[in-house]
mmCIF file of the N, C-alpha and C atoms, coordinates in Angstrom:
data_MODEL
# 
_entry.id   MODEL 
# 
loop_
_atom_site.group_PDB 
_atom_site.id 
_atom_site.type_symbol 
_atom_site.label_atom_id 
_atom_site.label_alt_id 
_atom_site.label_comp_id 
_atom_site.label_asym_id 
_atom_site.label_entity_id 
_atom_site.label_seq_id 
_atom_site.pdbx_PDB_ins_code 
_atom_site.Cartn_x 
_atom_site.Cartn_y 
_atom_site.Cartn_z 
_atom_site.occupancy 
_atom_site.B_iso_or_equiv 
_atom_site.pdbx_formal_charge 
_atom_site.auth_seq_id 
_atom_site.auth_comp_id 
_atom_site.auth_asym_id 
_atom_site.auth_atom_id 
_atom_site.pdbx_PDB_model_num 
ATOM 1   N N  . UNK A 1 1  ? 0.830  -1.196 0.000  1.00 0.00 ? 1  UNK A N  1 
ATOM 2   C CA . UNK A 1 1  ? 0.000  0.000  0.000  1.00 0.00 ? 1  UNK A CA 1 
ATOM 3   C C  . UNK A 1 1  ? 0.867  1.249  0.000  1.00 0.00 ? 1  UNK A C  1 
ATOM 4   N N  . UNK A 1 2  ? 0.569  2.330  -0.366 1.00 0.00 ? 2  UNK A N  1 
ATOM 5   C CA . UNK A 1 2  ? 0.917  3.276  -0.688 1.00 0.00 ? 2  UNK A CA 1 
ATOM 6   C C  . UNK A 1 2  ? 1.364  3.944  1.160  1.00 0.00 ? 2  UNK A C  1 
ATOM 7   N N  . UNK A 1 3  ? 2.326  5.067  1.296  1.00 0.00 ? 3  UNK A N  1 
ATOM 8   C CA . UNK A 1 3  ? 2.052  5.229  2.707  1.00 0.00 ? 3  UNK A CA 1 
ATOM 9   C C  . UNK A 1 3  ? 1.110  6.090  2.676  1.00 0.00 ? 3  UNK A C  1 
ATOM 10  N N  . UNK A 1 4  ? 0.237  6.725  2.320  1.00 0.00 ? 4  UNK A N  1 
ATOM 11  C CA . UNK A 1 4  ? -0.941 7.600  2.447  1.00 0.00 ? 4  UNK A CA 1 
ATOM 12  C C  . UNK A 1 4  ? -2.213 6.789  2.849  1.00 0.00 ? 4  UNK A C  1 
ATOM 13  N N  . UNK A 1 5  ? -1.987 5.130  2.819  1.00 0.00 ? 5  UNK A N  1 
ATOM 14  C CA . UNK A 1 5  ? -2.930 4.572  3.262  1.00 0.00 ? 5  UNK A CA 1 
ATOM 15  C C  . UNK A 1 5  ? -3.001 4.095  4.597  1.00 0.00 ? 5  UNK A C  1 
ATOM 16  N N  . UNK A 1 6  ? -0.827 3.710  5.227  1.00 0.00 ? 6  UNK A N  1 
ATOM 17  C CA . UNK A 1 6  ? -0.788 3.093  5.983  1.00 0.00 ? 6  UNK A CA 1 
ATOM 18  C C  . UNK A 1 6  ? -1.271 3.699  7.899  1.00 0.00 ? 6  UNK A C  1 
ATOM 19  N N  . UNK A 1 7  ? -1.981 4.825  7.695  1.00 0.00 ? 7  UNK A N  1 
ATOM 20  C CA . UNK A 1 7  ? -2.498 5.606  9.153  1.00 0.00 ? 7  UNK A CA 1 
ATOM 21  C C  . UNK A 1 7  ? -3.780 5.174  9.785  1.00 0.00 ? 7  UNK A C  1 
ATOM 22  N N  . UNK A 1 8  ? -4.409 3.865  8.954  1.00 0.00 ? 8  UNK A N  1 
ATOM 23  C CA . UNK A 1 8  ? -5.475 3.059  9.500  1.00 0.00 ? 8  UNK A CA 1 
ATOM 24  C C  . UNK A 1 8  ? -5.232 1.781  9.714  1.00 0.00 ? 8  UNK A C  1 
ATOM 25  N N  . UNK A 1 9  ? -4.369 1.463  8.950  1.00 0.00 ? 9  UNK A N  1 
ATOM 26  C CA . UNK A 1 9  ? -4.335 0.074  8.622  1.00 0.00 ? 9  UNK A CA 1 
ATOM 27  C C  . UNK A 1 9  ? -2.880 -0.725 9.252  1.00 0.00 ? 9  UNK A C  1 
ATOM 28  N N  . UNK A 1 10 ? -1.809 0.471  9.716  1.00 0.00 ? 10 UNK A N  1 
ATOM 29  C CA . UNK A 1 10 ? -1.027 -0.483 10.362 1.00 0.00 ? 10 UNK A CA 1 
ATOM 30  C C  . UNK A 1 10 ? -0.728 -0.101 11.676 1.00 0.00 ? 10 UNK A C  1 
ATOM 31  N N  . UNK A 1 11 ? -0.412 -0.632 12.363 1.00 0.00 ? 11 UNK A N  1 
ATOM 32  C CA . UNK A 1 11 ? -0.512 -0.411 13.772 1.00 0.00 ? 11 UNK A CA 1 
ATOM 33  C C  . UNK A 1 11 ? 0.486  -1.185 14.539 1.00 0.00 ? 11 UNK A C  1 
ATOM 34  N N  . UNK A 1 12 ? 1.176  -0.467 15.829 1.00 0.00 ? 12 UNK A N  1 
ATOM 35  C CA . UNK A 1 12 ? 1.836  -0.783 16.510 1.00 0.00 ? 12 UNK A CA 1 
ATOM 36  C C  . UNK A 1 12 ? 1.365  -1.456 17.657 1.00 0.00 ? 12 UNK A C  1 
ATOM 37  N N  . UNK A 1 13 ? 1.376  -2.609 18.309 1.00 0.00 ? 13 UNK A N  1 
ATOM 38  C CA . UNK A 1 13 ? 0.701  -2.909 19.331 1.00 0.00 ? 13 UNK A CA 1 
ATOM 39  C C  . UNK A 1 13 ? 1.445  -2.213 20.835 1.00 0.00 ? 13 UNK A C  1 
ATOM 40  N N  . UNK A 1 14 ? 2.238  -2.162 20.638 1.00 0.00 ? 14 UNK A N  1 
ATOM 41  C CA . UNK A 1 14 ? 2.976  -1.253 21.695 1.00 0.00 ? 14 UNK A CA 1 
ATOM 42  C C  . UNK A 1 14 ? 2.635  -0.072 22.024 1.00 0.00 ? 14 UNK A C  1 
ATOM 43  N N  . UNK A 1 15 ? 2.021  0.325  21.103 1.00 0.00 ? 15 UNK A N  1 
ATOM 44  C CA . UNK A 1 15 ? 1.762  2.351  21.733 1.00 0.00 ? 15 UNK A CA 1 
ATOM 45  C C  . UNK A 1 15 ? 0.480  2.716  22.458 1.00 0.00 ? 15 UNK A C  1 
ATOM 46  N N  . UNK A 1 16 ? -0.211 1.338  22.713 1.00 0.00 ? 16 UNK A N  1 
ATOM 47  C CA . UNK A 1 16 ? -1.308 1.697  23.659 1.00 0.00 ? 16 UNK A CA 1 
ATOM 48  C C  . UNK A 1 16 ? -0.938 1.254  24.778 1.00 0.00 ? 16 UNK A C  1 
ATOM 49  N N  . UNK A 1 17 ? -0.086 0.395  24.947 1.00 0.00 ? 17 UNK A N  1 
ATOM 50  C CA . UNK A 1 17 ? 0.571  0.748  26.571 1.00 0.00 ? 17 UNK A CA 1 
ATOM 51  C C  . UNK A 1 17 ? 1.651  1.670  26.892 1.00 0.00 ? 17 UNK A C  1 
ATOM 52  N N  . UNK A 1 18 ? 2.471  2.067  25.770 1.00 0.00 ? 18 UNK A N  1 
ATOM 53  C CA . UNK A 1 18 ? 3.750  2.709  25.942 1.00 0.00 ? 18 UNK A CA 1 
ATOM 54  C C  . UNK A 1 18 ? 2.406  4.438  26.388 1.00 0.00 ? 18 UNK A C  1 
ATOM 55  N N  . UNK A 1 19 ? 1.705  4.455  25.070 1.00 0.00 ? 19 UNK A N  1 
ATOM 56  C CA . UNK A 1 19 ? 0.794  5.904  25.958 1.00 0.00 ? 19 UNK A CA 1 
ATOM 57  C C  . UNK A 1 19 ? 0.240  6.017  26.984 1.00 0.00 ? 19 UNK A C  1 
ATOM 58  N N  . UNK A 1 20 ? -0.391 5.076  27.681 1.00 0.00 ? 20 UNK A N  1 
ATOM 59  C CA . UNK A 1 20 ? -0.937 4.830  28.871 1.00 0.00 ? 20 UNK A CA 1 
ATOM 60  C C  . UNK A 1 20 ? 0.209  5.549  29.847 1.00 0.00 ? 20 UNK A C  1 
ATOM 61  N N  . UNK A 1 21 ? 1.292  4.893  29.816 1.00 0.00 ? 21 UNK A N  1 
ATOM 62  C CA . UNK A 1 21 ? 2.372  4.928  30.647 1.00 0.00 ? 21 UNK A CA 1 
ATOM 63  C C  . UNK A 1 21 ? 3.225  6.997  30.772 1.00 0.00 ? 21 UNK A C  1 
ATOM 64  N N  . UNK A 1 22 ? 3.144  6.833  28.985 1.00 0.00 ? 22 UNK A N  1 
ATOM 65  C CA . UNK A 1 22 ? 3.606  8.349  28.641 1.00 0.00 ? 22 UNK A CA 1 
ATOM 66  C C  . UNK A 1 22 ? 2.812  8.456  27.725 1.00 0.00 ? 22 UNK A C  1 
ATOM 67  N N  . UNK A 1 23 ? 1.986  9.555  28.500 1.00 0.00 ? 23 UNK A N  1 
ATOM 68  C CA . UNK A 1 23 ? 0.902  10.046 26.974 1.00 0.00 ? 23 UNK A CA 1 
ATOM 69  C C  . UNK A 1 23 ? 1.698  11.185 26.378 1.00 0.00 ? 23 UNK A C  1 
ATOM 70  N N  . UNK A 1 24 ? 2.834  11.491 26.942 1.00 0.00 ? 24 UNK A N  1 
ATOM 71  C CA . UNK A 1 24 ? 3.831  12.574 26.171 1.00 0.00 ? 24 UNK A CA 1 
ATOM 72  C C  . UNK A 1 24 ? 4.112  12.248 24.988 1.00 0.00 ? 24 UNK A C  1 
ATOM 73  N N  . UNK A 1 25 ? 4.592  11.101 24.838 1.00 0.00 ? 25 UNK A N  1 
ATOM 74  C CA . UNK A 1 25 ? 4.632  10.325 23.671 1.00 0.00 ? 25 UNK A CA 1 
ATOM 75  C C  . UNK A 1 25 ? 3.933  10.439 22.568 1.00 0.00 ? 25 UNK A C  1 
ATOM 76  N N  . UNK A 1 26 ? 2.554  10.186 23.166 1.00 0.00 ? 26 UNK A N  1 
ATOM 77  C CA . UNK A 1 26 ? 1.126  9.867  22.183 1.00 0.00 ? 26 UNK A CA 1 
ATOM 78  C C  . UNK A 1 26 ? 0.449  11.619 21.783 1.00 0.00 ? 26 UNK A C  1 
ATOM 79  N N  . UNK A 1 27 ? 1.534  12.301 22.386 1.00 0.00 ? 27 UNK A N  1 
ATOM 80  C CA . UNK A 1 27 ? 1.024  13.534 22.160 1.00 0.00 ? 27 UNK A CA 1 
ATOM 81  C C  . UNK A 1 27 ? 2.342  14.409 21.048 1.00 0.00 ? 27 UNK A C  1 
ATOM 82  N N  . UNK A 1 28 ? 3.437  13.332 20.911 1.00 0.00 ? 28 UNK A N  1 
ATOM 83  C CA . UNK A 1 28 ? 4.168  13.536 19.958 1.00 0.00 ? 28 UNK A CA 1 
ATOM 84  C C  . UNK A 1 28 ? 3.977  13.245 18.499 1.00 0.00 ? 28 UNK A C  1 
ATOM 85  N N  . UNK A 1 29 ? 3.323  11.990 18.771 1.00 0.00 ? 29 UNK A N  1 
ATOM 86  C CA . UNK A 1 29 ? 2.393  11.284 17.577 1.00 0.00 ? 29 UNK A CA 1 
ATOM 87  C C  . UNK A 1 29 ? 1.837  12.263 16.554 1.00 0.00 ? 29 UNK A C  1 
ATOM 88  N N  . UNK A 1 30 ? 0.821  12.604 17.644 1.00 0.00 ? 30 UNK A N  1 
ATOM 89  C CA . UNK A 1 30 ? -0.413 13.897 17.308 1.00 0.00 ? 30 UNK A CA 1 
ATOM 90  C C  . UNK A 1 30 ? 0.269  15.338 16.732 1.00 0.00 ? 30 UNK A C  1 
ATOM 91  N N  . UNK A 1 31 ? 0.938  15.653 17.226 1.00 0.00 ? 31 UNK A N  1 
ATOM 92  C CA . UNK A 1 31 ? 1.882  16.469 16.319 1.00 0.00 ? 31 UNK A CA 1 
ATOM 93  C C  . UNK A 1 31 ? 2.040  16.514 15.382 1.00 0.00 ? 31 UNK A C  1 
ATOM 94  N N  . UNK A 1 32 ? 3.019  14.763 15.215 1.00 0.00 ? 32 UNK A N  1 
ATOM 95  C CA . UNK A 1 32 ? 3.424  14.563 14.037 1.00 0.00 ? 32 UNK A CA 1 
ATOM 96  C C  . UNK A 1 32 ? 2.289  14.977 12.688 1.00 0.00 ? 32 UNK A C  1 
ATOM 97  N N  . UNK A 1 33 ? 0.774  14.112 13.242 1.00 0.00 ? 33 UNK A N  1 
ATOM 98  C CA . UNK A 1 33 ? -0.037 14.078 11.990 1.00 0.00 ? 33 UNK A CA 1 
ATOM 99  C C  . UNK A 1 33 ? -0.839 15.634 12.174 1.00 0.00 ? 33 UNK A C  1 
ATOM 100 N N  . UNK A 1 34 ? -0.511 16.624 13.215 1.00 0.00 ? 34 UNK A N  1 
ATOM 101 C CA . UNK A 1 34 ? -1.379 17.792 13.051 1.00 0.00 ? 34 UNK A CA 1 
ATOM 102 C C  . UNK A 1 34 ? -0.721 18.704 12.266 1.00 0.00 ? 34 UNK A C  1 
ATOM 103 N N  . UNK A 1 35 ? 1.041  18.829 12.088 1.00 0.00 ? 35 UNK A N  1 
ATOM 104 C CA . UNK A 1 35 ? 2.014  18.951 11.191 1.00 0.00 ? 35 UNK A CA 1 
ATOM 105 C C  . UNK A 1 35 ? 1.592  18.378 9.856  1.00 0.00 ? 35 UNK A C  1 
ATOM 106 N N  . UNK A 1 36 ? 1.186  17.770 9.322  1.00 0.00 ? 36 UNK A N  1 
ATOM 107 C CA . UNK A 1 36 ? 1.128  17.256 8.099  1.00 0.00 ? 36 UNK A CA 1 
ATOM 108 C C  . UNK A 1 36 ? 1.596  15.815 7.629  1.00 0.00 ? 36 UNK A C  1 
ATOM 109 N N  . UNK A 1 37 ? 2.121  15.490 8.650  1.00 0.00 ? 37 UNK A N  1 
ATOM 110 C CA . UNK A 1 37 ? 2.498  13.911 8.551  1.00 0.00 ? 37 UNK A CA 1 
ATOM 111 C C  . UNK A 1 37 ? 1.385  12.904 7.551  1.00 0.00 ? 37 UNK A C  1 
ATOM 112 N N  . UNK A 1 38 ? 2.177  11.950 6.678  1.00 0.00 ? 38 UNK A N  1 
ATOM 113 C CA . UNK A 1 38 ? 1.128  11.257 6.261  1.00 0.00 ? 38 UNK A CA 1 
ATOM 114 C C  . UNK A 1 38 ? 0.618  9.706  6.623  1.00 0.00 ? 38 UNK A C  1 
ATOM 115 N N  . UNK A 1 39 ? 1.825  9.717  7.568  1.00 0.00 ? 39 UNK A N  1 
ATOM 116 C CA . UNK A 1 39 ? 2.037  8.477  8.464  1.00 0.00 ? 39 UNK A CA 1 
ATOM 117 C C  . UNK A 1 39 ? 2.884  8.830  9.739  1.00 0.00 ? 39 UNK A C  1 
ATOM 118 N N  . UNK A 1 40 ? 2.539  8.108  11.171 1.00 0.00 ? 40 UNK A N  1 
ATOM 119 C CA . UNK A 1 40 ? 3.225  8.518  12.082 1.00 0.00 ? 40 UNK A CA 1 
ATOM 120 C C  . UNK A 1 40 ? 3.313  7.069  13.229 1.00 0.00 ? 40 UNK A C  1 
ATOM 121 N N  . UNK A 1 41 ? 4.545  6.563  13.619 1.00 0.00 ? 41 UNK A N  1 
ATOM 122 C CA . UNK A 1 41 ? 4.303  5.640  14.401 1.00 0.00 ? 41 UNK A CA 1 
ATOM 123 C C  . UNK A 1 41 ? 5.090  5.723  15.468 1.00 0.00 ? 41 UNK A C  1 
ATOM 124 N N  . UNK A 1 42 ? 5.221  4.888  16.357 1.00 0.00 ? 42 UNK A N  1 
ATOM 125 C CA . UNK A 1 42 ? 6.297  4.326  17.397 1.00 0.00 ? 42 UNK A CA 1 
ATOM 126 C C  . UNK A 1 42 ? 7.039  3.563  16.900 1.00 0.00 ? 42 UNK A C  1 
ATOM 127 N N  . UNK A 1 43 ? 8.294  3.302  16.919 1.00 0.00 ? 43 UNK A N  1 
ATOM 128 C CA . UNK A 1 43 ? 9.372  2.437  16.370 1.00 0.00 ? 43 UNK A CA 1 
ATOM 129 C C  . UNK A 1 43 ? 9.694  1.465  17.073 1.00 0.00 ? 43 UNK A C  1 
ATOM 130 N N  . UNK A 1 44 ? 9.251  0.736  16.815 1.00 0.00 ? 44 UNK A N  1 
ATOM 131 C CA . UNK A 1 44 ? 9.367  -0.837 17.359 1.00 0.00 ? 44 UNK A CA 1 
ATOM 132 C C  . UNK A 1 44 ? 8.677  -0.713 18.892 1.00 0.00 ? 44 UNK A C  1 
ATOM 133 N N  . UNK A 1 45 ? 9.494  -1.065 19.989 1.00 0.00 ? 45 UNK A N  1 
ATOM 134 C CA . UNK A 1 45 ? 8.799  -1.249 21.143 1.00 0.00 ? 45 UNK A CA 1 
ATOM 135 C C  . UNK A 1 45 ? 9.355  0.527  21.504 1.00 0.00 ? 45 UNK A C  1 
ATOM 136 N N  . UNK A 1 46 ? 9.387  1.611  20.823 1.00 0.00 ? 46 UNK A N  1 
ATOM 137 C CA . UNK A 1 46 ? 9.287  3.037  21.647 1.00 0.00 ? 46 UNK A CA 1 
ATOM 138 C C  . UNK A 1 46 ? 10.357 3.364  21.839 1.00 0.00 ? 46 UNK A C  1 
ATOM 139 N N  . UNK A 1 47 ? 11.398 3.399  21.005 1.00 0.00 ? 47 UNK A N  1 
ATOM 140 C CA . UNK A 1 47 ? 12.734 4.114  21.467 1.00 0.00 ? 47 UNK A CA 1 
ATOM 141 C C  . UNK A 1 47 ? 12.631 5.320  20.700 1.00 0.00 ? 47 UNK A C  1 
ATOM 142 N N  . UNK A 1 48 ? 11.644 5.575  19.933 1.00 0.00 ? 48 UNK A N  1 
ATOM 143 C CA . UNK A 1 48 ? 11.380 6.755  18.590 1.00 0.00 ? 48 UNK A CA 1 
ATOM 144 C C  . UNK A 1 48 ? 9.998  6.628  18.613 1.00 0.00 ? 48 UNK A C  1 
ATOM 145 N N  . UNK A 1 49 ? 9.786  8.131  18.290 1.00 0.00 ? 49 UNK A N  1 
ATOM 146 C CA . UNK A 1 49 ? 8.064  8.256  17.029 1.00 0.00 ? 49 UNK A CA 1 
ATOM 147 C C  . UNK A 1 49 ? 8.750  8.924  15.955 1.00 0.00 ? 49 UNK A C  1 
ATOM 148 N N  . UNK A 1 50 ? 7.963  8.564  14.644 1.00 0.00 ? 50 UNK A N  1 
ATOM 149 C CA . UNK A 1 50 ? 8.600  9.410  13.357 1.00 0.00 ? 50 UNK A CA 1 
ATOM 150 C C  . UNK A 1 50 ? 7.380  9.415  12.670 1.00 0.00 ? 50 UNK A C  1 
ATOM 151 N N  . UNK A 1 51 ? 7.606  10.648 11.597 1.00 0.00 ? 51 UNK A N  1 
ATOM 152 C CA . UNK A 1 51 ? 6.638  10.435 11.158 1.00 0.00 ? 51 UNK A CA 1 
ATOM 153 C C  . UNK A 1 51 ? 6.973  10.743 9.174  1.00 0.00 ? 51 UNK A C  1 
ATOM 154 N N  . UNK A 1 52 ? 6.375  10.434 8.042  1.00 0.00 ? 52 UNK A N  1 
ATOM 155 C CA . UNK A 1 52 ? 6.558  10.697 6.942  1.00 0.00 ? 52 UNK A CA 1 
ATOM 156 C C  . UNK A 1 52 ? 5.393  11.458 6.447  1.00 0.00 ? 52 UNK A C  1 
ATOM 157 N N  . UNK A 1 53 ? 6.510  12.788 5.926  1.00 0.00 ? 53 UNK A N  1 
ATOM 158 C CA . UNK A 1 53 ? 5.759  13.873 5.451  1.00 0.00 ? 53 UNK A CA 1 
ATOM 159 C C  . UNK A 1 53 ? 5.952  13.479 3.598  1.00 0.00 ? 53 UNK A C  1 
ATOM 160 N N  . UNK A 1 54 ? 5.280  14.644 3.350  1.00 0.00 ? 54 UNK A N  1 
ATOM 161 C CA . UNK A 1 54 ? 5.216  14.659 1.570  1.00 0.00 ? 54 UNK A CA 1 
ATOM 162 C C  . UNK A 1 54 ? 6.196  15.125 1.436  1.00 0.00 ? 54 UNK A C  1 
ATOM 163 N N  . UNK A 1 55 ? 6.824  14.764 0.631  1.00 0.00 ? 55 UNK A N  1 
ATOM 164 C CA . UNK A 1 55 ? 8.247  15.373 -0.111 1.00 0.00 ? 55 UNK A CA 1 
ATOM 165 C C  . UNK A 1 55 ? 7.875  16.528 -0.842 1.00 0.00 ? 55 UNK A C  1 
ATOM 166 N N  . UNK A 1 56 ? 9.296  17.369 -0.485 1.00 0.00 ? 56 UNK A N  1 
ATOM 167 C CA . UNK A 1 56 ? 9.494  19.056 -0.170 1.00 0.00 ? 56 UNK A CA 1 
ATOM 168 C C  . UNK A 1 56 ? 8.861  19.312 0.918  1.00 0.00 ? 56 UNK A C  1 
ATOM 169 N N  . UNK A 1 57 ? 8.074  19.341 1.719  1.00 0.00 ? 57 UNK A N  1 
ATOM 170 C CA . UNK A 1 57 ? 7.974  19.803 2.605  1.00 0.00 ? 57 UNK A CA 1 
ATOM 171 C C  . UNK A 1 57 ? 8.632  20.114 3.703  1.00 0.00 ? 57 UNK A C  1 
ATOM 172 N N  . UNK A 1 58 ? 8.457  21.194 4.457  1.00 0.00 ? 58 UNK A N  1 
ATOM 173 C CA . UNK A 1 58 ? 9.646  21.738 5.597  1.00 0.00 ? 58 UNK A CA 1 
ATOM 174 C C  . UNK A 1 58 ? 8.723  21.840 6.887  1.00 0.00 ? 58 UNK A C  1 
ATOM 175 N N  . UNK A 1 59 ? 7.949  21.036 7.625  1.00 0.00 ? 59 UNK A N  1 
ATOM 176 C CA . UNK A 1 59 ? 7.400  20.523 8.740  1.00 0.00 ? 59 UNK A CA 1 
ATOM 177 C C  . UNK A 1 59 ? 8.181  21.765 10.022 1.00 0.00 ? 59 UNK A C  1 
ATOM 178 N N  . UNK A 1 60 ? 7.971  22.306 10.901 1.00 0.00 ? 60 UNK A N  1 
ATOM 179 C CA . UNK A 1 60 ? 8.398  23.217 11.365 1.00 0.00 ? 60 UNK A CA 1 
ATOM 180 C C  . UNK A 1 60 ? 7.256  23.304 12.618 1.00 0.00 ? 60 UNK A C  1 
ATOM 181 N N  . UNK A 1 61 ? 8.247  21.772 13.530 1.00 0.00 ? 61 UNK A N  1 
ATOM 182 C CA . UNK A 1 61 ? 6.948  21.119 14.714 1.00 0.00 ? 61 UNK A CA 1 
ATOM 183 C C  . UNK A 1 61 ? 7.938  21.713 15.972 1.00 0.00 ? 61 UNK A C  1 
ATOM 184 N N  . UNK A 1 62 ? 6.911  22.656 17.120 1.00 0.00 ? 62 UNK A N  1 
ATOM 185 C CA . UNK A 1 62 ? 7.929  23.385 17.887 1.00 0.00 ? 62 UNK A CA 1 
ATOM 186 C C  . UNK A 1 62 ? 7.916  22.350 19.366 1.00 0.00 ? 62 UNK A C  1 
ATOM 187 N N  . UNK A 1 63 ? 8.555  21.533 18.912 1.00 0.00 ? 63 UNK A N  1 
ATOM 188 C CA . UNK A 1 63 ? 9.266  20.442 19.994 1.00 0.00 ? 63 UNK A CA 1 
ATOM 189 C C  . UNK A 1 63 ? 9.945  21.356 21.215 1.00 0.00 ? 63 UNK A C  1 
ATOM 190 N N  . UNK A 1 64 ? 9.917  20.886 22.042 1.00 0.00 ? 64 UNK A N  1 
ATOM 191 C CA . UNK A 1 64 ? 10.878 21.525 23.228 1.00 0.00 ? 64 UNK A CA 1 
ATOM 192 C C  . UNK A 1 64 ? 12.478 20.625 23.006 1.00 0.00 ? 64 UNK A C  1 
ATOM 193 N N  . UNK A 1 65 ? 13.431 21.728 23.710 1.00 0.00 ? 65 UNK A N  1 
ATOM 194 C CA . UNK A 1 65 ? 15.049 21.813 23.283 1.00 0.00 ? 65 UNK A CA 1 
ATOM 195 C C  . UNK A 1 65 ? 15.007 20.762 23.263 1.00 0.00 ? 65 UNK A C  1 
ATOM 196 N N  . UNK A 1 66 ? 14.892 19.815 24.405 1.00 0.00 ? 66 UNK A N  1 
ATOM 197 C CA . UNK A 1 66 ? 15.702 18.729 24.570 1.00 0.00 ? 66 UNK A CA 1 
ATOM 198 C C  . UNK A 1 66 ? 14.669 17.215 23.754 1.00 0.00 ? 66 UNK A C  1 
ATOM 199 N N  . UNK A 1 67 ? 14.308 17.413 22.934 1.00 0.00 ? 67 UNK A N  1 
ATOM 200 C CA . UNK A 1 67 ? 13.946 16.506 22.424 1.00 0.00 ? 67 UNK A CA 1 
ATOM 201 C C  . UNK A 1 67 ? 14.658 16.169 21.316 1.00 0.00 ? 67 UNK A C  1 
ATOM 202 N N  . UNK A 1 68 ? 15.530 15.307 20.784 1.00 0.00 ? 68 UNK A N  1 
ATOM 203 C CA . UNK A 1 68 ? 16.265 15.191 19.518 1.00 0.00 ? 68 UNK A CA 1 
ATOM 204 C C  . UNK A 1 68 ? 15.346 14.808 18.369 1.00 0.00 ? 68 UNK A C  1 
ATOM 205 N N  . UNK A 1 69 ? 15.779 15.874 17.654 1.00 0.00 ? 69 UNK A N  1 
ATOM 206 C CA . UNK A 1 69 ? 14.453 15.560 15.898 1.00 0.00 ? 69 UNK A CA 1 
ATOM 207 C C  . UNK A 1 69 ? 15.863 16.259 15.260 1.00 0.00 ? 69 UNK A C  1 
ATOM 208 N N  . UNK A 1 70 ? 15.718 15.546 13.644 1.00 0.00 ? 70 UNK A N  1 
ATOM 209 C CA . UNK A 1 70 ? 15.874 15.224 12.993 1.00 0.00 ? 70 UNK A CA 1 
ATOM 210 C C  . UNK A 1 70 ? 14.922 15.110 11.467 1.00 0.00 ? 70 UNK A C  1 
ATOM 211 N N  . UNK A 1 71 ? 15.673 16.310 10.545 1.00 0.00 ? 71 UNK A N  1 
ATOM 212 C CA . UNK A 1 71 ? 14.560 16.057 9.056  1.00 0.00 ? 71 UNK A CA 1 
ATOM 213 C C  . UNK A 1 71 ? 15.740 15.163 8.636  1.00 0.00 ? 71 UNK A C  1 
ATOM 214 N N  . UNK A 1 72 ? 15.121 14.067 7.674  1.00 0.00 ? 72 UNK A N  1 
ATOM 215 C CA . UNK A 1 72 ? 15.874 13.288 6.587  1.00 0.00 ? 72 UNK A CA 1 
ATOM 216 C C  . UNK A 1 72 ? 15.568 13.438 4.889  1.00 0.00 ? 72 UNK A C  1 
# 
């Protein structure tokens, strides 16, 4: 599937307990897709959230300092 489809259909089973625990997290998520993200997950069991924007785009999400982000 295309990734413009994958924001229903794939899912991490980890991020409903990892949010429970830190909804900071799950509120990084939300970012991601209120930014424009077209997909946004937890990375494996939660050492990362990332998310994939449309190409060219310059996403400009006002994270606090100490959070490490990264455009690729």
């Amino acid at each position: 599937l295309p990734i413009s489809e994958w924001k229903n259909r794939l899912i991490n089973d980890f991020e409903k307990p990892v949010f429970a625990l830190y909804p900071e997290i799950e509120s990084i998520k939300s970012s991601l897709y209120e930014n424009g993200a077209v997909y946004a997950s937890l990375s494996g069991t939660g050492s990362s959230v990332f998310g994939f924007f449309p190409r060219n785009s310059n996403p400009r999400i006002p994270f606090p300092q100490e959070y490490l982000t990264w455009l690729i």
